[in-house]
C-alpha positions in Angstrom: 9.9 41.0 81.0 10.4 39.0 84.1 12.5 35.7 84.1 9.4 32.9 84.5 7.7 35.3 81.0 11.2 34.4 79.3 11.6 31.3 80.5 7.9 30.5 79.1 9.2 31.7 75.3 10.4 28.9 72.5 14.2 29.4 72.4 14.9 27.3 70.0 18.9 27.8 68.0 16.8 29.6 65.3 14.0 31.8 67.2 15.0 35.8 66.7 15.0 37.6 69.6 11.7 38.9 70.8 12.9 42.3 72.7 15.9 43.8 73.2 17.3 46.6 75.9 20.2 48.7 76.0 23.5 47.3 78.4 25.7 49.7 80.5 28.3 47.4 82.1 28.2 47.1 85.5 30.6 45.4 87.8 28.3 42.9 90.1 25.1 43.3 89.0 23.0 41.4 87.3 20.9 42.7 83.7 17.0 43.4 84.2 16.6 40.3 82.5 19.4 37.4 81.3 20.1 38.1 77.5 19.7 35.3 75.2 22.5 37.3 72.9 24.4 40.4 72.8 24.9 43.1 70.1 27.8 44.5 69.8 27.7 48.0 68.3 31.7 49.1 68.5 34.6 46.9 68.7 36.4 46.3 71.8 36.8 43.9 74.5 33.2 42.3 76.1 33.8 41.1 80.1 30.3 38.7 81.0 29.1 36.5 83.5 27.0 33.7 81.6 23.7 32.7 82.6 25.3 29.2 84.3 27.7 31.9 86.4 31.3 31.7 84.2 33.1 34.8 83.3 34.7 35.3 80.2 36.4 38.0 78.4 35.6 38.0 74.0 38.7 40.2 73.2 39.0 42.2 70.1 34.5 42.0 69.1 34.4 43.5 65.9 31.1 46.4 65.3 28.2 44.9 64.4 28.7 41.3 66.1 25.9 39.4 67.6 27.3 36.9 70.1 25.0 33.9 70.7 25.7 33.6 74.6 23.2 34.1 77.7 24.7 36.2 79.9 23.4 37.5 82.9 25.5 40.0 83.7 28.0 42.5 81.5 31.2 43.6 83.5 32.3 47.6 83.0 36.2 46.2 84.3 37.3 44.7 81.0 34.7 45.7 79.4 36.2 48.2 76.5 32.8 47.9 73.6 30.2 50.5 73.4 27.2 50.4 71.8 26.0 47.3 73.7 22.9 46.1 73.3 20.6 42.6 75.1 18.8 40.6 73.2 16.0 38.7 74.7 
């Protein structure tokens, strides 16, 4: 899905995600497509760069947690989750 076919989608706080791709961090480079929220599948540390271009480090995300940030990229330094999933 391109970015102008997202940015065209309601994203309203309650809208589910409408597809959702696999992440292997990456230092520097950017996801096929921004995530809207990312699954985490087991626990560790997740290192992203938000959509509006911060980095940030969630320390300690339990299995199972969906985190409601757009991120456009996932970094593999700091990075210690597996399992890691975009949702768009």
């Amino acid at each position: 899905m391109s970015q102008s076919q997202l940015a065209a989608m309601p994203h309203g706080g309650t809208t589910p995600a409408i597809a959702a791709f696999a992440i292997v961090p990456a230092d520097g480079v950017d996801l096929p497509t921004f995530a809207r929220a990312i699954y985490v599948g087991s626990t560790g540390d997740l290192s992203i760069t938000t959509v509006a271009g911060s980095s940030v480090t969630f320390v300690g995300v339990a299995d199972g947690t969906i985190l409601p940030v757009q991120a456009r990229q996932v970094a593999a330094t700091g990075t210690t989750a597996t399992a890691i999933v975009g949702l768009v």
